[in-house]
C-alpha positions in Angstrom: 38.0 11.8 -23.0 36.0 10.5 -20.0 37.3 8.1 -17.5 35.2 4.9 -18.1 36.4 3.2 -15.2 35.7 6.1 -13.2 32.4 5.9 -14.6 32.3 2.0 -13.4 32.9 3.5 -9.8 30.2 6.0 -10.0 27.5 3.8 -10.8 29.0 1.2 -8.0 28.5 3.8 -5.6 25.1 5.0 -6.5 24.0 1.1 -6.9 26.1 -0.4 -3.6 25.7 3.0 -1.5 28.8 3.5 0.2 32.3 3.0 -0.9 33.6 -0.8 1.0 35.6 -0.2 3.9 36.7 -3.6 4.1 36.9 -7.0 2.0 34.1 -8.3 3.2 32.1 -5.2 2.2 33.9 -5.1 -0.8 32.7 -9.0 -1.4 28.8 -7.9 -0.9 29.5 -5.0 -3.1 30.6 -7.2 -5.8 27.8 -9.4 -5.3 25.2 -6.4 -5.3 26.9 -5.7 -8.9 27.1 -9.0 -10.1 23.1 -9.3 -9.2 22.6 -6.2 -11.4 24.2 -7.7 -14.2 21.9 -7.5 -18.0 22.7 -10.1 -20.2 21.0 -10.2 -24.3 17.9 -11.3 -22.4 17.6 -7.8 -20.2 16.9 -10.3 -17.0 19.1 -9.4 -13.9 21.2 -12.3 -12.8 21.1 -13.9 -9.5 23.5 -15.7 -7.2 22.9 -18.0 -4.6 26.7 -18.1 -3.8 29.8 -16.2 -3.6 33.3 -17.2 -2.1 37.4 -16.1 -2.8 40.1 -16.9 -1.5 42.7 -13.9 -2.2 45.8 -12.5 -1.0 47.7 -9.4 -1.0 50.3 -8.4 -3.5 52.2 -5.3 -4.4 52.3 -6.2 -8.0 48.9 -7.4 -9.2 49.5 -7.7 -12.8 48.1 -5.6 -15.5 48.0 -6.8 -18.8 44.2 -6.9 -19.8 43.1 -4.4 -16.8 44.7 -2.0 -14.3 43.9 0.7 -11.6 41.9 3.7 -12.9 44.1 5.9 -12.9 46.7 3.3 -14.2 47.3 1.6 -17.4 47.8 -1.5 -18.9 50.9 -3.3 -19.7 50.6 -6.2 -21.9 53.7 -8.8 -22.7 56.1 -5.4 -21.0 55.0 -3.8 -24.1 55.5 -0.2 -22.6 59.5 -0.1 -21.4 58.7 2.4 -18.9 54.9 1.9 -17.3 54.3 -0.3 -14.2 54.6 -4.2 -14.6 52.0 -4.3 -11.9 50.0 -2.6 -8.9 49.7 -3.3 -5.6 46.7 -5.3 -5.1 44.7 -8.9 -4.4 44.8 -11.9 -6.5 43.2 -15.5 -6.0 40.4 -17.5 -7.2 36.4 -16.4 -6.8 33.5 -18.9 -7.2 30.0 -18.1 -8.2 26.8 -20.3 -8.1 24.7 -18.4 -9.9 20.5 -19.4 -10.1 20.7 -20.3 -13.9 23.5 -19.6 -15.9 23.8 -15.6 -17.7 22.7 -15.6 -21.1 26.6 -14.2 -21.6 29.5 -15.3 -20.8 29.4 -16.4 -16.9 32.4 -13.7 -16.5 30.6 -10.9 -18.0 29.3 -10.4 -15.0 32.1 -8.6 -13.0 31.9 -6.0 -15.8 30.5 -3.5 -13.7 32.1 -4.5 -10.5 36.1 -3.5 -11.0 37.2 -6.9 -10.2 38.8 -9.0 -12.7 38.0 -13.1 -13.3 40.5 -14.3 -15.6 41.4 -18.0 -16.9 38.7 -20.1 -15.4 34.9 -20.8 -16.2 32.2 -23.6 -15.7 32.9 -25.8 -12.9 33.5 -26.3 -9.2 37.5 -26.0 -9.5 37.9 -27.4 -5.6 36.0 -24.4 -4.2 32.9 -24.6 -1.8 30.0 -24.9 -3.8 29.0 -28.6 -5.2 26.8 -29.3 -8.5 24.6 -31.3 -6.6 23.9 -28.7 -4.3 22.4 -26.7 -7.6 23.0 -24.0 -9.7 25.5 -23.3 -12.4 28.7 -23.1 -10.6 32.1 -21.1 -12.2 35.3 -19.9 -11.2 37.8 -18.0 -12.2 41.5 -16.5 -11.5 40.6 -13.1 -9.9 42.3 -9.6 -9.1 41.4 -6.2 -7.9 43.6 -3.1 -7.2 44.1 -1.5 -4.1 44.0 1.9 -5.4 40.3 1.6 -6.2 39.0 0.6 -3.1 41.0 3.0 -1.1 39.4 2.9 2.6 39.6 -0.6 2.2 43.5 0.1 1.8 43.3 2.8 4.9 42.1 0.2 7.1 44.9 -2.4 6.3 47.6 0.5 6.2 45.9 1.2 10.1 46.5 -2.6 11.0 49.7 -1.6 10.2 50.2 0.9 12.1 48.9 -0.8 15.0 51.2 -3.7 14.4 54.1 -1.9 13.6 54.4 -4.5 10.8 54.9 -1.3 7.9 53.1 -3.8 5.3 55.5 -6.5 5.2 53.1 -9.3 6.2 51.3 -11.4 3.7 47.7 -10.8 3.8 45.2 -13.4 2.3 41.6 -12.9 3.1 38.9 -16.0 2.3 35.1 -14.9 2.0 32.0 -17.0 1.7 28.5 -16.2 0.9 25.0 -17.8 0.5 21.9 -16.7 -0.2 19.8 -18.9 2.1 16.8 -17.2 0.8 17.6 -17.9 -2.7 18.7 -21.5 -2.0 15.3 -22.2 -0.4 13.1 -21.4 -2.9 15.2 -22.8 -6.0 16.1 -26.1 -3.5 
């Protein structure tokens, strides 16, 4: 049975070009994915905004999604698998152009990131409704073990530091599409 997350990956590749090497390329990655996003209609949808603010954690929970080469783990319902994998966790924003003709999170379906409780709304992040645009938000996650130069270059930090991964990293990211913002403004 094929790996359909390892599909996922493939086709972020192909699309993005290159695997992220950091969170910030990781961020325009996801927003390269997001902007290839089909709803029923078969129109792409666009962004004119992006932000997270995320940090580090060595057990990202893993109930709906994990890793993939991990498994799921809902409610501790497997004894013996993971709880968790290391990973990041936060809250993401979107302003997208008009909303998808989907649900707003559908979006990340190709992305191997995870938005969780959330939806419509500005939820104290950095994009304002009367700026324009649909805005949503959501909890978010994504594992380490999928992005894993991204994970080489914190583990080198390390290294550098001597700090052996004990230090709490939380990463903020913000993105607009001045473009975009012009001609829908």
């Amino acid at each position: 049975m094929p790996n359909y997350k390892q599909a996922t990956k493939d086709k972020i590749l192909k699309i993005y070009g290159h695997e992220p090497t950091s969170l910030d390329d990781l961020a325009h990655c996801v927003i390269a994915m997001v902007n290839t996003f089909k709803g029923r209609s078969e129109k792409s949808t666009k962004i004119t905004g992006f932000s997270w603010q995320i940090s580090y954690d060595q057990k990202v929970r893993n109930t709906h999604n994990c890793p993939i080469n991990g498994e799921t783990n809902w409610g501790n319902e497997k004894p013996n698998a993971p709880k968790g994998y290391p990973g990041w966790s936060g809250r993401v924003w979107i302003r997208y152009v008009k909303y998808p003709d989907s649900f707003g999170s559908d979006t990340f379906e190709s992305s191997l990131t995870y938005p969780g409780t959330g939806g419509g709304g500005e939820y104290d992040g950095p994009f304002k409704r009367k700026d324009g645009g649909y805005i949503c938000s959501w909890d978010y996650h994504f594992f380490s073990d999928d992005w894993p130069l991204i994970n080489d270059g914190l583990m080198m930090l390390d290294i550098l530091e001597n700090n052996k991964l004990t230090r709490t990293y939380k990463h903020n990211f913000l993105w607009e599409d001045a473009k975009l913002l012009k001609t829908k403004g």
